[in-house]
N, C-alpha and C positions, 0 to 999 in steps of 0.2 A: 631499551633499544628503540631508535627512532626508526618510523615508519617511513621509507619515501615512494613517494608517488612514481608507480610504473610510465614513462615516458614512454608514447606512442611513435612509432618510427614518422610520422607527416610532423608532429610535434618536435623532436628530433631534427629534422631537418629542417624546422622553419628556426630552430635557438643556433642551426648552425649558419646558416643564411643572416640572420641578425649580429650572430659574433664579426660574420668576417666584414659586413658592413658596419659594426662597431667599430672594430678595428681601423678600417680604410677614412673613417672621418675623423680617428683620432690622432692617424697619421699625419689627414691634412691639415688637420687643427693647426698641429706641433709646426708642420712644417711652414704654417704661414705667420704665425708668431716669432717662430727662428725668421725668415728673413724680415718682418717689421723690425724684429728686434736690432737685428742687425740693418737693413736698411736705416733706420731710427739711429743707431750709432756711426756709419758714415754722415748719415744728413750731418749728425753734431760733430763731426771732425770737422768736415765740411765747413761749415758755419764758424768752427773754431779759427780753424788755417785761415782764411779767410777773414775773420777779427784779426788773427794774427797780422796778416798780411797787411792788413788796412793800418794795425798800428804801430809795423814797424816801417811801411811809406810815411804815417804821417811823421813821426820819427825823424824820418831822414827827409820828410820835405823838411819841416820846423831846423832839423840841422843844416839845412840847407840855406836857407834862409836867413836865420843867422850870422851867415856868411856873406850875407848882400849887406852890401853900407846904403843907410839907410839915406846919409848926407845927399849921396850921388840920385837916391833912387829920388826926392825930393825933388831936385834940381831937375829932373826931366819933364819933358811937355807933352809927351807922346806923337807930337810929331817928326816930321822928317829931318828938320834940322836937332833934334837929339842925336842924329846918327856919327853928324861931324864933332860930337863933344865929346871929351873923354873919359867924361862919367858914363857916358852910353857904353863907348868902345869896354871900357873895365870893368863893367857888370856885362855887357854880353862877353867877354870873355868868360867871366866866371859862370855863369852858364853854358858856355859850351863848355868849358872843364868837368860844370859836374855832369852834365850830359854825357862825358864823355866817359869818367870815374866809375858810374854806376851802369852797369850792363840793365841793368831792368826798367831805366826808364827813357823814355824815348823824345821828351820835348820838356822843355822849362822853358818860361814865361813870365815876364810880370806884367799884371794890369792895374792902372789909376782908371780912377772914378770922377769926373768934373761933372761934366752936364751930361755925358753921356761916358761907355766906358772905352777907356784908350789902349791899346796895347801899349806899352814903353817899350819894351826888348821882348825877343825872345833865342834861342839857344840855337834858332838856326844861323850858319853863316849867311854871310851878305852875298857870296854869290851861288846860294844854295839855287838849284830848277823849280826847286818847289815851296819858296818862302812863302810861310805862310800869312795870311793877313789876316786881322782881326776877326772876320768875318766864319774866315776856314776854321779857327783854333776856339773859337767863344760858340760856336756851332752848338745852339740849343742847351748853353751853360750859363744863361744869362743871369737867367734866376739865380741860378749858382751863387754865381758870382756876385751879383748885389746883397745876397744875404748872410756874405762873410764881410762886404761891407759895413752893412747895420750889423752884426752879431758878433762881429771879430771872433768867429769861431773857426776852424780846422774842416773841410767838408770834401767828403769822397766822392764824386759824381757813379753814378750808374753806368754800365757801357754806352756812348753814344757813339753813334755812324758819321763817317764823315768822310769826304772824297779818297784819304788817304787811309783809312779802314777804321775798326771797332776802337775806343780809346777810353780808358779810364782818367778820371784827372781827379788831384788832390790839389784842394785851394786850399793856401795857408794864409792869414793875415800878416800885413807886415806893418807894424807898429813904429809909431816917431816915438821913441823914446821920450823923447823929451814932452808931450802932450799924451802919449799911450791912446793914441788916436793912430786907426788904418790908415795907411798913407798909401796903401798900395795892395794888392793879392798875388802872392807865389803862386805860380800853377807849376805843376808838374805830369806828363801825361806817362798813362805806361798803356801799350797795345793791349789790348782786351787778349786777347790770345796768348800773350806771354805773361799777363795778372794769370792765367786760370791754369796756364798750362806749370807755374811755379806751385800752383794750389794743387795740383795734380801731380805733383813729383812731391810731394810734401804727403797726399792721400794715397801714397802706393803704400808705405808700410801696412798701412791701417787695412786697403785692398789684400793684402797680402796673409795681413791676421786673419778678416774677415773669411777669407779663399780660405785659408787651413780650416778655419772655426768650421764652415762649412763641408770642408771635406769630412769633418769630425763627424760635423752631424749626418752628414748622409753612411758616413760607416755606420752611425749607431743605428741609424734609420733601417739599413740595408740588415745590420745584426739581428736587430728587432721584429724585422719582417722575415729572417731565413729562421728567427726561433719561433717566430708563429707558424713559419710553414714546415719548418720541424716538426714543431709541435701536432700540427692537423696532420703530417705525414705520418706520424708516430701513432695517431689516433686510426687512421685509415689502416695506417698497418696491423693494428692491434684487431681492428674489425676485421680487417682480410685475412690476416691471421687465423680469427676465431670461425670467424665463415668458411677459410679452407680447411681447418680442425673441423668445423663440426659437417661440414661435405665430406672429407676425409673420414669421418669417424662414422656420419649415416649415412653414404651413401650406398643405394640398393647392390652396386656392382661391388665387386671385390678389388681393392687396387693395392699394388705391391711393387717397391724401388728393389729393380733386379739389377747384381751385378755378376754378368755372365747367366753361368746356370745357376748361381747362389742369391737368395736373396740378401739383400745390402744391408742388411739387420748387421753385419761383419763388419762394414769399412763407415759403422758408424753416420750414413751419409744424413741423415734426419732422425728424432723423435718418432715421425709417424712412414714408416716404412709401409708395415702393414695396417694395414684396417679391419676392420670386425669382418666384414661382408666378404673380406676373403678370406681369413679363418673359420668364417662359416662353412663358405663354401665347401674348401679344400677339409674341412673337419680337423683342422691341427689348430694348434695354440702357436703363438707366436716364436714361443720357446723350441717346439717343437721343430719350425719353420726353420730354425737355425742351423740346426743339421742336416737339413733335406736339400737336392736341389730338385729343380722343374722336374727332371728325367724320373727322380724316384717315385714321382705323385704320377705321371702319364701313364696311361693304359698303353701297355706294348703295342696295340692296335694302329695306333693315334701317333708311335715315337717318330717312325718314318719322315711323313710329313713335315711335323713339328721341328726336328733337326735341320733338317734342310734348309726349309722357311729362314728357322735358326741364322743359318751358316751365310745366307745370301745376304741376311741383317747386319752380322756382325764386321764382311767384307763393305758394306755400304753399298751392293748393290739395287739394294731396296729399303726405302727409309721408316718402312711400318708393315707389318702385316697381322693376318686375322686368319684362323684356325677354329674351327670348334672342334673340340677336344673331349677325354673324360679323363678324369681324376678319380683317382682311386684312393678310400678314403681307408683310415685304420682298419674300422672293422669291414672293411674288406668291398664294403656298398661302391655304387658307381655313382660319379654324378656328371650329367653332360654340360660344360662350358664353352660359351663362346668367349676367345681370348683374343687380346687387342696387344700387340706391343709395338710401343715406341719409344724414340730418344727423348730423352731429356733435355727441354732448348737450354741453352747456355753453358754445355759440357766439353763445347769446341771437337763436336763430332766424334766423340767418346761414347761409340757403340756398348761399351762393358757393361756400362749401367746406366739402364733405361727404364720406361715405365712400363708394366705390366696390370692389364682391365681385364678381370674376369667377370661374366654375365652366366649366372644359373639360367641353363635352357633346358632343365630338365623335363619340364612339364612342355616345353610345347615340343622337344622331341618326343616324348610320349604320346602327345597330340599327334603327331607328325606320324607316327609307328602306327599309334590308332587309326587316323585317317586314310594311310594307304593300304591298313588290313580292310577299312570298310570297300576302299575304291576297290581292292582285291574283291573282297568278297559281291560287292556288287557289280564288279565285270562277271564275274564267275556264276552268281543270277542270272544275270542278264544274256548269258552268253547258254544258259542252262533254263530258261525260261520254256514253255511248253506253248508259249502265243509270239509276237513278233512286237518289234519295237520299230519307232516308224517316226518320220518327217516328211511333212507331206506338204502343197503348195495347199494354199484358202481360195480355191477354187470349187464349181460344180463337181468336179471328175474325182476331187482331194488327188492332185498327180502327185505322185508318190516320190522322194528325191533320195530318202535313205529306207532299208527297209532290212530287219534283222535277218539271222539265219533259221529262228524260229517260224519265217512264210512258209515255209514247207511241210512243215509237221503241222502247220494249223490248218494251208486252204490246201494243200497238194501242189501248189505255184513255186516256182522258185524267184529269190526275188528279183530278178532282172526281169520276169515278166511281166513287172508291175510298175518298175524305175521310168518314168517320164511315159506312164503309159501303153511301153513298147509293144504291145498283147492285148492288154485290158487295163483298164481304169480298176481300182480296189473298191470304187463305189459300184461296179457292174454284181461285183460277186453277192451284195446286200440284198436282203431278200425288201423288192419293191415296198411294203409297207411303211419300213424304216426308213430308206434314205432320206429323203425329205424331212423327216425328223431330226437328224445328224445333223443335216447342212443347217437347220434351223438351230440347233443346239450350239454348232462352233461360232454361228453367228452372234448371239446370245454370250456366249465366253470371252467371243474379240471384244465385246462391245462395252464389258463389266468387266475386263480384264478379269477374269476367275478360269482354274481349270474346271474342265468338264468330265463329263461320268455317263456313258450311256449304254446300253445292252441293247444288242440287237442279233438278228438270226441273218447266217450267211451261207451260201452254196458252193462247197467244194467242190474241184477239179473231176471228182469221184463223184459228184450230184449227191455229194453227203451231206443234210441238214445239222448243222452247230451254230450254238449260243456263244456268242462272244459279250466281252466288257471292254468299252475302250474306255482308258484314262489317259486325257492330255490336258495341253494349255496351251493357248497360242503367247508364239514367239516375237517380240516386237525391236524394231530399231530403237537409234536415237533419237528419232523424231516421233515415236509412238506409233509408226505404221508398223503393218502386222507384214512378217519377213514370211514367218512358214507356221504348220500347228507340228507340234510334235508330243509323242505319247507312244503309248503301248497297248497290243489287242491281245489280251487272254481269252483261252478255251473254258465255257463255264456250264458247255455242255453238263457234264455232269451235276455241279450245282444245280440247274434246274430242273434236272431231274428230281434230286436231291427234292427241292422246292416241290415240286408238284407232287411230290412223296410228300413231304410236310404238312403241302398244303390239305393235299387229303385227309392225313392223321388227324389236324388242326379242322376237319368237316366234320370228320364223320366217326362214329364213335366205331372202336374196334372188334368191340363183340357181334352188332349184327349188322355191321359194315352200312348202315342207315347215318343219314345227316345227325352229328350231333347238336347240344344247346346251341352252342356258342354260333354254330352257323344259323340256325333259326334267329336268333338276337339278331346275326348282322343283316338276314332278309328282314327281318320284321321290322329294324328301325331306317328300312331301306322303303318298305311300302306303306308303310303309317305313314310318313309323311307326304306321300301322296295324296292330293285332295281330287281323286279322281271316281267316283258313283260305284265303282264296281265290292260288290259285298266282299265280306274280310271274318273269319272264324278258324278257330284255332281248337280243336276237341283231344283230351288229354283222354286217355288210358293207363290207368294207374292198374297195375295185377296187384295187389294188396296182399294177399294173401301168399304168394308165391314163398316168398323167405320163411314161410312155415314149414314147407318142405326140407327146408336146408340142415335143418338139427335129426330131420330123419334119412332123409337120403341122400346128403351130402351138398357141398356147393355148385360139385360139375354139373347134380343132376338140374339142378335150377335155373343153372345157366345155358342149359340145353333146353328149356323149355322155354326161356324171353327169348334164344333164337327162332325155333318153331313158331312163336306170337310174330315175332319180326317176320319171320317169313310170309305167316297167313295174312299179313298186314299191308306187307308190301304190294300183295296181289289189286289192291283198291287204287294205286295210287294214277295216276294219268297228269297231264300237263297242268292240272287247276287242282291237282291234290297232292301235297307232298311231305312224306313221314321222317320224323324225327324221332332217335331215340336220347329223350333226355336224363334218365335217369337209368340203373340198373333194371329197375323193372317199371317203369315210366315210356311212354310212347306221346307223339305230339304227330294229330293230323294239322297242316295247315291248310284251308280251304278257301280256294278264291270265285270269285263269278258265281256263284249258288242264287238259287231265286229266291228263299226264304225259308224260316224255322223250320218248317216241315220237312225239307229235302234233309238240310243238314241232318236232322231226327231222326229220319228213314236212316241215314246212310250210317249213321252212329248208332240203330238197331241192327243193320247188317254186319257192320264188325262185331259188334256184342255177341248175337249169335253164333258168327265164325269162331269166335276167340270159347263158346259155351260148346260148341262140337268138338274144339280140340283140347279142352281142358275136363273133357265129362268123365274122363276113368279120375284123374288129379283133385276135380272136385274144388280148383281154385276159381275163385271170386274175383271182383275189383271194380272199379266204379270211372264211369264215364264220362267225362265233365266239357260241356262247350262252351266258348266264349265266343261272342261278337264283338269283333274289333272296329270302333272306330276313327276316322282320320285326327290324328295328336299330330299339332306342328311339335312337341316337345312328347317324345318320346319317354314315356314312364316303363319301362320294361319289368322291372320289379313288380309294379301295382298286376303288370297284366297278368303276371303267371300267380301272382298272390290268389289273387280271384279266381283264378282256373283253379288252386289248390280251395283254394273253400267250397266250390261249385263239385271238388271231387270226393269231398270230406261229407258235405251233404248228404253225397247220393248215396251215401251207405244208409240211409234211413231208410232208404228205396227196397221192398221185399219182393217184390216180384221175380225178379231176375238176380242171375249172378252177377250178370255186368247191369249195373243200375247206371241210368243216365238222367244225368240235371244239368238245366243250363243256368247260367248265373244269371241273378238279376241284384235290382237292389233290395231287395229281403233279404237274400242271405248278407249282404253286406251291412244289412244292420244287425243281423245276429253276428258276424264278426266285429261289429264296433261293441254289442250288446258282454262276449266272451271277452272282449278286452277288460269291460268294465269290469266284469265280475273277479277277474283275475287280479286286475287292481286293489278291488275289495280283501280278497283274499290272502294278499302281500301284507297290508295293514294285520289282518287279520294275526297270520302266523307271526310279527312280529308283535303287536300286541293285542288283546284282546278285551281289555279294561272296558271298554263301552259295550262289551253286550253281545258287538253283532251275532258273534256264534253260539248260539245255545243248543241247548237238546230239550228233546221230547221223550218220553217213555211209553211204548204201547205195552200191556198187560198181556200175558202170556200165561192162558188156562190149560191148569191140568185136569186132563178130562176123566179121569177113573174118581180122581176127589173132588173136581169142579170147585176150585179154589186155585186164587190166582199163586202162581208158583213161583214167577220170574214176569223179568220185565227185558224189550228189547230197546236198546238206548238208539235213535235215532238223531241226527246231527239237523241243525236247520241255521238257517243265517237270514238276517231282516236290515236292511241297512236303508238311511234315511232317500240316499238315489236311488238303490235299486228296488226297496222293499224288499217283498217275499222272494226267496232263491231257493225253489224248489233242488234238492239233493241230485235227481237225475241231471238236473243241470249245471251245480257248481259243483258236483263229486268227479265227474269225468275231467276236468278244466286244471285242479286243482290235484288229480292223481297226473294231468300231462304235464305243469310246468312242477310236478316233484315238490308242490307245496303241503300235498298230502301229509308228507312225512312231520314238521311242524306244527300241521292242526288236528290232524288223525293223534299230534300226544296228547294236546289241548283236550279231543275229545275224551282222552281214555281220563286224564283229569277229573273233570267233569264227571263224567257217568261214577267215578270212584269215591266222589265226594257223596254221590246219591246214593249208591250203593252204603255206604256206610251210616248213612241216615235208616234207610230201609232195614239194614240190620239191627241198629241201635232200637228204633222206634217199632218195629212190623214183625218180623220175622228174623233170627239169625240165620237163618237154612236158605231166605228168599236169594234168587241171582238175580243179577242184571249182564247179557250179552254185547258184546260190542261190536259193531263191523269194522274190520279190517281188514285196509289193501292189501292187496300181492308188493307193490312198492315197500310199505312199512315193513313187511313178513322180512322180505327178502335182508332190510337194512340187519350188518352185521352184527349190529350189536341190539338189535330189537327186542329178543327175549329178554336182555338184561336189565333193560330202560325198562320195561313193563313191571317186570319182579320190582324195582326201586320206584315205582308210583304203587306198586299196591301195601309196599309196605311202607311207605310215605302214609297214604289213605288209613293204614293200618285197617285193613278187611282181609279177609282172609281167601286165597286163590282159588277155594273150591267155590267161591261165591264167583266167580269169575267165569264168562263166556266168550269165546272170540269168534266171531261166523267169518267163514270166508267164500267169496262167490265161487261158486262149483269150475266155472269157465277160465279160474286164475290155474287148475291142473294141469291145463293145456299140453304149458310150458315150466318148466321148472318142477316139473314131476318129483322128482328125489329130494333136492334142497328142502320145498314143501315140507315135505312127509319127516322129510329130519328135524324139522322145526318141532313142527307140530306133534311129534313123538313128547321132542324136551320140555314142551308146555304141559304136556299130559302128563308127564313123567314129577311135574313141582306141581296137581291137582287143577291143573285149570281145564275149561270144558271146552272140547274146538268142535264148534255146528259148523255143516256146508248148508249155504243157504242158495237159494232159487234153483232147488235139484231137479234135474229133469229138462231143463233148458241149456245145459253146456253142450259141452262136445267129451267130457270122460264116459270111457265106458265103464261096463258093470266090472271088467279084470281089474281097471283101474282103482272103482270103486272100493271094491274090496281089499285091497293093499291099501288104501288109507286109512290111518288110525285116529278116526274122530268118535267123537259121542251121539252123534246128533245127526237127521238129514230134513231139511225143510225144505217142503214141499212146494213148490213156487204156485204162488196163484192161478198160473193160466191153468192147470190140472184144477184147482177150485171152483173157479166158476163153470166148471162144466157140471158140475153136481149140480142138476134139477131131476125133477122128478119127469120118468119116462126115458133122461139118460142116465142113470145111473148103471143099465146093463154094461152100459156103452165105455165109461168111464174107467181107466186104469188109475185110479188115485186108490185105489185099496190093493194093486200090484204094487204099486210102489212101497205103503205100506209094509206090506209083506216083505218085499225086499231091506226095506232099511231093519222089518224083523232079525231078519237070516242072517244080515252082516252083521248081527250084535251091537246097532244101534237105537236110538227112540226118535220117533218120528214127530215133525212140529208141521202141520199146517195153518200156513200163509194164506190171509186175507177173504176168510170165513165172511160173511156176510149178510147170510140166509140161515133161519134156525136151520131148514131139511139139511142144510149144509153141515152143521154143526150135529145133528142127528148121525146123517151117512156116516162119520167120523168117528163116531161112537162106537156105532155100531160094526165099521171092521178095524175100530182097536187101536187108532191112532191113538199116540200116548197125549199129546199137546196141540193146543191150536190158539192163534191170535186173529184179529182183523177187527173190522167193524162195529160187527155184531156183537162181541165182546165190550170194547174197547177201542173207540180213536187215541191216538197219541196221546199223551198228558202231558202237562205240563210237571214242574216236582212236586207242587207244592198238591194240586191233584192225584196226583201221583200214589204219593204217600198214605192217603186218605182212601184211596180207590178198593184195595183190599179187602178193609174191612164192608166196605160198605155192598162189596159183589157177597158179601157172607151173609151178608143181611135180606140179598134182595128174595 
């Protein structure tokens, strides 16, 4: 199949432009060749007739001529006495005879030639008026005429002019027989007019062919050119055709050939009756169409109308009309149509069947339905508003020119007391601060062309103060001046109330009704950037302790006691001190104008003390922390209370007081870059421990009835190339705060269980090694079970096993504790409390715990010198860890008297110095025997 190239419609119409200019030059090709052709065939008639002519004159001169005796013509002189001879007389007769015989010629003549040329005769009579003389009849024939003498030839002169008119002549020779020598020249003349007008009755056939031929041609021509415009017709139509089919078939409206109420799909009137767009419409098929008329598809609502319209149509009262309508569709839906009918041109006013345009308006009636429930609905707003709606002039006064029925319920005015002024101006009622603000606002809106937005307070009729909101925009001509402003003024009283409720919520914290953070943030990055001399401190109150309370006496009772602190707190505050509570148990002095460190100090020892009078039955604690604030163009909020929290974290090292107070400096701030580090280390750590950092030490642990070392306690150390040495009390708190205990605390139990297993292999199988562990690790849920699968990992066996836990971890988690520590006792493992005597469990406590062990913390140690020993209760204790069916280990021996005292009331075990510094393993291991030895 060949492929042909889509032709462009501009392309299209330039091949049609080209045909019909094709055409038009090939018309006049033809037609100028037809008459050369034919012009070219008269010239040759023409030419013909006229030979003809020429040679049936000479013809009839030559016979002519023949007829003159030649004897006679001899014998003449061509003078005057020729005239009285009768040779003369008997050839000018015979001249005038053929003159006379022959209608076509008009003079005969003979001339002799002597010395010059003579007439002899010619054919006019002798008493002709106009005889002609030589002169008149040889008139520019002269040549002629001597050259039939020399040539004795036949010769047809051209037209020549001469007094008596236009004349053709034929000169013949006239021969003496007898020598065949010219003796004389026949002339014979014929009128130029009556030569051309014979040649012209001889060229009418041929005119007359030519005329028809022509007519011929101009039919074919005429044929030729109604089959081309046939033809371009037949093509236009074929377009117009396909262009009313395919507008017929796509166009968006519905169109239908009605006749009457039926459509015309009946009387056959077209192929395309219907069209898609209105079997859309109407929901029927074509077929279906054929049985319906108009009436049975019209909503009852709509027939009225429609008939009527109808009826005024079909009388010709009116030549078109237009209804929007609905049509009801099969399954029963509505669809709204705007419908267009009219006649059909060229039906000779044949109302019955005309054109029917249906246009789906479904959706903008819909629109239309929507739009006036909004208009409904936003009269009904508007008319139900609780403020007033208003146009008003762009003036000082705002003269008011329309004004709702909601002025009354808003100012107590009604609105004519306000319409052009008539009472008061609507700007009188504005409370003074505002107005000037307004007029400067509408001004501002004319000017940006933008609506405006403004709140403002106004004085009812009742000298009632209310919050309003006006929203307008000003109004503008055609020319962009401003006509009027016009808007609306709502009651927003209560909203602001609202607000100033919020606002406060958004201040101030709800428990002791004191400023909270979030308003401390906004003064503080309000006065930092002031760079003005006056001092600047901030002194935090942390109660720390307080939430310890809460697992005994509940949360209310706790929160009845940050109130009481709030209260006592409040009592300090004045125009250059003012408290915030930022946290639950969190307080924040901010202080301004102060002379120096000292005051602040004094004034942060007088709340201390207050907050230690009302806390002395509770016995809670908590720590003081100040900061000096300097001028920051760039407000660091964060950094500042950072610092207040490490300045409050400090001062719990502070023992003096329950409320301990530190001011920050940059010390602590490098022990908080110093904690950072360590915590870093320690990440590494818990994920790997390949390099070292973490090891252990082992201190020897003597039993004093055998004085042989018994056990060992595993102590943890870390050495790392930044930090060095990291003494325990420093990375063990650090390390139980970010929960990385749980991680390195199993590393540890690792560790000590790989030694332990050495110690048993190589020393003793009976020797322990103790471990310390957090309350963190205890507490993790599956703690117990991770330990049993490292010691059976280690393969050692659990009676060799020790775990101390600090006496101060009973606090809290009293029962969980003790249930643990039950199930470890219960699979052979030994549970010490270590550093006893320095928590907070009492002895009731004490005694419900089910451990092995109580070790004695050092500060009861070093009091054993000689002279205090009355004095010292380290042998009470003793005793006591007797009676509760434990064995006692004293911590950090030193002095033999020490190690003596011990003996002597019965301690079972003791480690320290004097013993024993920590060991390394490999010392360690060695160490036993050689204390056997000493």
């Amino acid at each position: 199949m060949k492929n042909h190239k889509k032709v462009s419609p501009k392309e299209s119409k330039t091949l049609k432009i080209l045909e019909t200019k094709y055409v038009s030059i090939i018309s006049i090709i033809l037609t100028m060749v037809f008459i050369f052709l034919n012009s070219a065939h008269l010239h040759y008639k023409w030419i013909k007739y006229q030979e003809t002519a020429s040679s049936e004159a000479i013809q009839l001169a030559k016979a002519m001529e023949s007829l003159l005796p030649t004897e006679y013509i001899v014998e003449l002189k061509g003078s005057d006495e020729d005239r009285n001879t009768p040779e003369y007389e008997e050839i000018k007769e015979n001249l005038i005879r053929l003159v006379t015989i022959t209608d076509s010629t008009r003079f005969a003549y003979l001339i002799k030639e002597k010395e010059e040329i003579l007439l002899l005769v010619s054919s006019e009579p002798l008493d002709s008026k106009e005889y002609s003389t030589l002169e008149n009849i040889c008139a520019g024939e002269v040549d002629s005429i001597k050259k039939v003498f020399t040539s004795g030839e036949t010769i047809i002169t051209s037209p020549k002019k001469s007094y008596l008119g236009n004349w053709i002549s034929i000169l013949v020779p006239v021969f003496d027989k007898s020598t065949n020598q010219v003796i004389a020249v026949f002339g014979i003349t014929y009128p130029t007019r009556d030569w051309n007008l014979n040649a012209w009755k001889k060229m009418i056939p041929e005119f007359i062919g030519v005329f028809f031929v022509l007519l011929l041609y101009i039919s074919f021509l005429y044929i030729l050119t109604q089959h081309y415009r046939l033809t371009e017709l037949n093509k236009k139509m074929a377009i117009d055709q396909a262009l009313y089919r395919g507008v017929f078939e796509q166009a968006p409206i519905g169109i239908a050939i009605m006749q009457d109420k039926l459509h015309a799909t009946h009387k056959g009137v077209t192929g395309m009756s219907i069209n898609p767009a209105y079997e859309k419409i109407v929901g029927r098929s074509k077929k279906e169409l054929e049985k319906l008329t108009w009436v049975d598809m019209t909503h009852p609502d709509d027939l009225e109308e429609d008939i009527k319209k109808f009826e005024q149509f079909k009388k010709g009262e009116i030549s078109r009309y237009t209804v929007e309508k609905r049509y009801i569709k099969p399954d029963g839906s509505i669809v709204w149509a705007n419908m267009n009918i009219s006649a059909l041109l060229g039906l000779d006013d044949d109302n019955s069947i005309h054109l029917c345009l249906i246009e789906d308006i479904s959706s903008r009636k819909h629109a239309e339905e929507t739009l006036k429930e909004t208009e409904r609905r936003e009269n009904l707003i508007i008319n139900h508003l609780p403020g007033l709606a208003y146009r008003c002039k762009n003036d000082e006064d705002g003269t008011m020119l329309i004004v709702s029925d909601g002025c009354y319920e808003l100012t107590g005015y009604k609105p004519e007391n306000f319409i052009n002024n008539r009472d008061l101006s609507f700007i009188d009622i504005i409370s003074s601060p505002y107005r000037k603000k307004l007029l400067k606002i509408w001004d501002e809106a004319i000017r940006n062309k933008l609506p405006y937005q403004y709140e403002y307070e106004i004085t009812t009729a009742t000298n009632q103060k209310k919050w309003v909101v006006e929203l307008g925009e000003p109004l503008y001509d055609e020319d962009g001046n401003v006509e009027a402003l016009e808007g609306i003024i709502l009651d927003i009283t209560e909203r602001k109330k609202f607000e100033r409720n919020l606002q406060y919520i958004s201040e101030h914290d709800s428990l002791t009704g004191l400023y909270n953070s979030q308003y401390l943030e906004k003064i503080l990055k309000k006065d930092i950037k002031k760079d003005i001399s006056e001092k600047k401190a901030i002194i935090g109150i942390n109660l720390s302790t307080v939430q310890l309370l809460a697992a005994n006496y509940g949360f209310q009772y706790t929160q009845n006691l940050i109130k009481k602190a709030a209260e006592v707190l409040n009592k300090y505050t004045d125009n250059k001190k003012t408290l915030f509570t930022t946290h639950e148990n969190r307080f924040i002095f901010y202080i301004k104008g102060y002379l120096d460190k000292e005051e602040i100090f004094n004034f942060s020892k007088k709340i201390g003390e207050a907050l230690e009078d009302l806390f002395v039955m509770e016995r809670i604690t908590g720590e003081i922390a100040i900061l000096e604030i300097d001028y920051e163009p760039n407000v660091d909020l964060d950094l500042i209370f950072k610092r207040l929290l490490i300045a409050a974290e400090k001062s719990q090292n502070v023992l003096e007081k329950s409320f301990k107070i530190c001011f920050y400096d940059e010390k602590l701030e490098e022990g908080v870059n110093r904690e950072r580090q360590i915590r870093e280390e320690l990440t590494e750590i818990a994920l790997d421990n390949t390099a070292g950092k973490l090891y252990l030490q082992y201190q020897p642990v003597l039993d004093l009835k055998t004085n042989s070392i018994c056990s060992f306690e595993a102590l943890a150390r870390i050495k790392t190339e930044k930090l060095g040495y990291v003494p325990p009390l420093e990375f063990i708190p650090i390390a139980e705060k970010t929960k990385l205990i749980i991680d390195i605390g199993e590393e540890i139990v690792r560790i000590a269980l790989r030694f332990l297993k050495k110690l048993n292999e190589e020393i003793d199988e009976n020797m322990t090694v103790s471990i310390n562990v957090s309350t963190i690790q205890l507490l993790i849920p599956d703690f117990s079970k991770r330990l049993f699968e490292l010691i059976e990992e280690a393969k050692v066996r659990p009676e060799n096993v020790g775990i101390e836990i600090t006496e101060s971890f009973f606090i809290a988690d009293y029962d969980d504790i003790n249930r643990i520590i039950n199930g470890l006792r219960k699979k052979g493992l030994e549970v010490l409390i270590d550093d006893f005597g320095t928590g907070y469990s009492s002895l009731a406590r004490e005694k419900e715990l089910n451990v092995d062990c109580l070790k004695i913390d050092k500060y009861f140690i070093d009091k054993l010198f000689k002279g205090t020993f009355k004095k010292a209760i380290t042998s009470d204790i003793i005793s006591i860890a007797h009676k509760l069916g434990h064995y006692a280990v004293a911590e950090g021996v030193e002095h033999e008297e020490q190690l003596q005292y011990l003996k002597e009331h019965n301690c079972d075990r003791a480690q320290g110095y004097f013993i024993s510094k920590p060991l390394n393993e490999e010392s360690a291991l060695k160490f036993p025997r050689n204390y056997k030895n000493k």
